[in-house]
C-alpha positions in Angstrom: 0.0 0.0 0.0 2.7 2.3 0.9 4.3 1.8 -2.7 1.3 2.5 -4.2 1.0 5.6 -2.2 3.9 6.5 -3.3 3.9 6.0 -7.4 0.0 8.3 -7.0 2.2 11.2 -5.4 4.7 11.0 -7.8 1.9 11.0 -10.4 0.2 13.6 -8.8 3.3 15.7 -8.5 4.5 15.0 -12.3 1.3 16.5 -13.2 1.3 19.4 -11.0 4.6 20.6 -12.8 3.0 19.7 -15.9 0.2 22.2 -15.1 2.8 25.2 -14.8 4.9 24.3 -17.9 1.4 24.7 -19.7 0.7 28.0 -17.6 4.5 28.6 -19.2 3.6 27.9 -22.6 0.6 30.2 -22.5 1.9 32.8 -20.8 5.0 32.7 -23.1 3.2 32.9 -26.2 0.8 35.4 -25.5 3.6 38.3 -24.0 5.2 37.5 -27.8 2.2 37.1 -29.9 -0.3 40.0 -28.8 2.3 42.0 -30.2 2.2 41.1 -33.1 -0.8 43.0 -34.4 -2.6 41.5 -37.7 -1.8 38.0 -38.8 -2.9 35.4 -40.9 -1.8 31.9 -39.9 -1.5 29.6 -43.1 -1.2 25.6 -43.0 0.1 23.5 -44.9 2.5 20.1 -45.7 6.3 19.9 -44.2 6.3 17.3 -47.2 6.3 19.2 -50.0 9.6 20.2 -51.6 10.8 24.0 -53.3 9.9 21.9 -56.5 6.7 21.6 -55.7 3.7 24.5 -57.4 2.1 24.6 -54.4 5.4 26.0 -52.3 5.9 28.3 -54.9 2.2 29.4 -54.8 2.4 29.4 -51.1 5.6 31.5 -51.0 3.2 34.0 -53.5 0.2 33.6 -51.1 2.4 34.8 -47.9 3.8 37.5 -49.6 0.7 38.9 -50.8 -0.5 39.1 -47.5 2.7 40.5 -46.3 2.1 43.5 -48.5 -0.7 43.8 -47.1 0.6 44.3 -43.9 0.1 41.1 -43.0 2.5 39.4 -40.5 2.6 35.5 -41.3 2.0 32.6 -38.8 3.6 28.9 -39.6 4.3 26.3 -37.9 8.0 27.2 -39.0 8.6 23.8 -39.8 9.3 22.8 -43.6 7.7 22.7 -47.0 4.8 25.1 -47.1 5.9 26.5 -43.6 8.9 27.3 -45.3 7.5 28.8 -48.8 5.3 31.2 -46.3 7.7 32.2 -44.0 9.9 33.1 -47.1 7.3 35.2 -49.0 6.9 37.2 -45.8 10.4 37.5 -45.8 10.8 38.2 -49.3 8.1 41.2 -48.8 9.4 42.4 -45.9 6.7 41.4 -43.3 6.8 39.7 -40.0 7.3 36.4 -40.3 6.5 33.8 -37.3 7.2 30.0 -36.2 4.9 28.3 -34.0 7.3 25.4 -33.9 6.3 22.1 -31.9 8.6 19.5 -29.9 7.8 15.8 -31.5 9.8 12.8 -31.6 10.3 13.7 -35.6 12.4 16.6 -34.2 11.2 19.7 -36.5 13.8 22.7 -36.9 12.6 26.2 -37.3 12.9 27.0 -41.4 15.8 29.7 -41.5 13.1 32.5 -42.9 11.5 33.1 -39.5 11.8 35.8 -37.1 9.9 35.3 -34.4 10.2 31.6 -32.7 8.3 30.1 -30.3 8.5 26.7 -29.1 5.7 24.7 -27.5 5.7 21.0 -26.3 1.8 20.8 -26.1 -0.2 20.9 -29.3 -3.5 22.9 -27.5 -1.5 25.8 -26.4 0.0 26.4 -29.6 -2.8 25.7 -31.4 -4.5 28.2 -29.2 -2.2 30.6 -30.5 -2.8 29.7 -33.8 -6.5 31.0 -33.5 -6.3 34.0 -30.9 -3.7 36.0 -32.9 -5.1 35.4 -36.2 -7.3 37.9 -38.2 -7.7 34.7 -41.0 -6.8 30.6 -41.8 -5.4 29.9 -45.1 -5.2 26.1 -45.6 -2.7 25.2 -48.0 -2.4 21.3 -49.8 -1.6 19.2 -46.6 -2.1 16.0 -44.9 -3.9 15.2 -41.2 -2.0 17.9 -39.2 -3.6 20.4 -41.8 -6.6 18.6 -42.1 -7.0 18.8 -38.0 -6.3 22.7 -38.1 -8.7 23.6 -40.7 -11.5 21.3 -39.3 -10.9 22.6 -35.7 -11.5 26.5 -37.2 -14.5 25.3 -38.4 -16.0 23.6 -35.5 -15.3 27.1 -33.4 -16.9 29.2 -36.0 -20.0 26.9 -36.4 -20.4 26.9 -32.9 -19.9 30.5 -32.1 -17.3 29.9 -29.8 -14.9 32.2 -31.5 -16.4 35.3 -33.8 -16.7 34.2 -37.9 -13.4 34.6 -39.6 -12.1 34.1 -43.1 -10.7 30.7 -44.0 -9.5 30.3 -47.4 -8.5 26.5 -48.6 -6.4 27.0 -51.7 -6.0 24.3 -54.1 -9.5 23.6 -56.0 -7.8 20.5 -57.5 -5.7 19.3 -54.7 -9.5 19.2 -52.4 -11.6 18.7 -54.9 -12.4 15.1 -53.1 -13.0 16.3 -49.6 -15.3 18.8 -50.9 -17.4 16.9 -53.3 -17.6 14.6 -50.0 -19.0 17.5 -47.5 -21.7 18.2 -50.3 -23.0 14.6 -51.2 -22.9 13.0 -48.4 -22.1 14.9 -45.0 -24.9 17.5 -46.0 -27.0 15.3 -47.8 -27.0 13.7 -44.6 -28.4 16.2 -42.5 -24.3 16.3 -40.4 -23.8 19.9 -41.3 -26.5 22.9 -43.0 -25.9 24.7 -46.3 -24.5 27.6 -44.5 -22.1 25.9 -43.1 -20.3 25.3 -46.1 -20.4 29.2 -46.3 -17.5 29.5 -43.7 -15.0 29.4 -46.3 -13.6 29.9 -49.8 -12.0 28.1 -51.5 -9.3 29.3 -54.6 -6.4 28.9 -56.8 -5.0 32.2 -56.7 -2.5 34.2 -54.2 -4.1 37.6 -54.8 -7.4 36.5 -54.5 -6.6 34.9 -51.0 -5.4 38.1 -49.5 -8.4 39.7 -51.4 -10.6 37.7 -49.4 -9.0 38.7 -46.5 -9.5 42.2 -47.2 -13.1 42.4 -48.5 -13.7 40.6 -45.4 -12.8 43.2 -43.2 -13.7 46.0 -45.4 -17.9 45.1 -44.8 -17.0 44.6 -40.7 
């Protein structure tokens, strides 16, 4: 019994600590972040190589918005978290990694100024949502599946106010978007307006267009 006692206060007191490194985390990333000013977080795959159109079209994208005054939010990793942070670069904007400890170890792209590391995925993707003024969901695979879903499901449910989110790449989710319009809303899972809370396009002025008619009619 006394053993026992022992390994649930050693539990207990591994999670206490893990309470403050959160409180850390948080704290951390919103004394950095909130001043920042306006942002737009874009999403996409560490897979996909310089060689790639849709790096180069993501590199456009994120320069685009830059101009626009923009600062850029990645998850500073590789691929399209690369082509972003280097069109902010390129057009002189603020340029951010959100970058996350997994046993894949992921170093920051060399294009980012701002770095923030985080060990738990809900804080930083907390900071994902609080400091961004739009989504832009690039060709990707589950983590930018989970990200774009996510925004979603907190706009549909009110729980954050509506805000743009932009999937680029007509072809590339073509599939998943004949699939929420024959069969989860033929279903009855989601309503017709909720296919309204975003756009979707192929090109990297019209993305920060959205952005910007958006908050022309608030």
């Amino acid at each position: 019994m006394k053993k026992n006692h022992n390994i649930s206060g050693d539990l207990l007191k591994e999670d206490t600590w893990r309470l403050f490194r959160i409180m850390a985390e948080f704290v951390e990333g919103f004394e950095v972040l909130s001043q920042v000013g306006r942002a737009v977080s874009i999403f996409g795959s560490s897979r996909l190589k310089p060689d790639n159109k849709y790096y180069k079209l993501a590199e456009e994208t994120a320069y685009y918005l830059a101009k626009e005054g923009y600062a850029v939010i990645t998850g500073s990793g590789p691929g399209i978290m690369e082509a972003a942070n280097k069109g902010a670069r390129r057009a002189k904007g603020h340029s951010i990694g959100l970058n996350i400890d997994i046993p894949l170890e992921q170093k920051a792209n060399p294009y980012v100024d701002t770095l923030l590391d985080f060990r738990y995925f809900f804080v930083r993707k907390v900071m994902f949502v609080k400091y961004a003024k739009a989504f832009v969901i690039m060709p990707g695979g589950y983590g930018t599946l989970d990200e774009f879903t996510e925004a979603l499901n907190l706009i549909q449910t009110r729980r954050i106010p509506k805000f743009p989110v932009v999937i680029f790449g007509k072809e590339y989710w073509k599939g998943m978007l004949d699939w929420l319009k024959s069969t989860v809303l033929e279903n009855g899972s989601i309503s017709r307006q909720d296919l309204d809370i975003f756009k979707v396009t192929d090109s990297p002025k019209e993305v920060a267009r959205i952005i910007k008619d958006f908050y022309k009619r608030r």
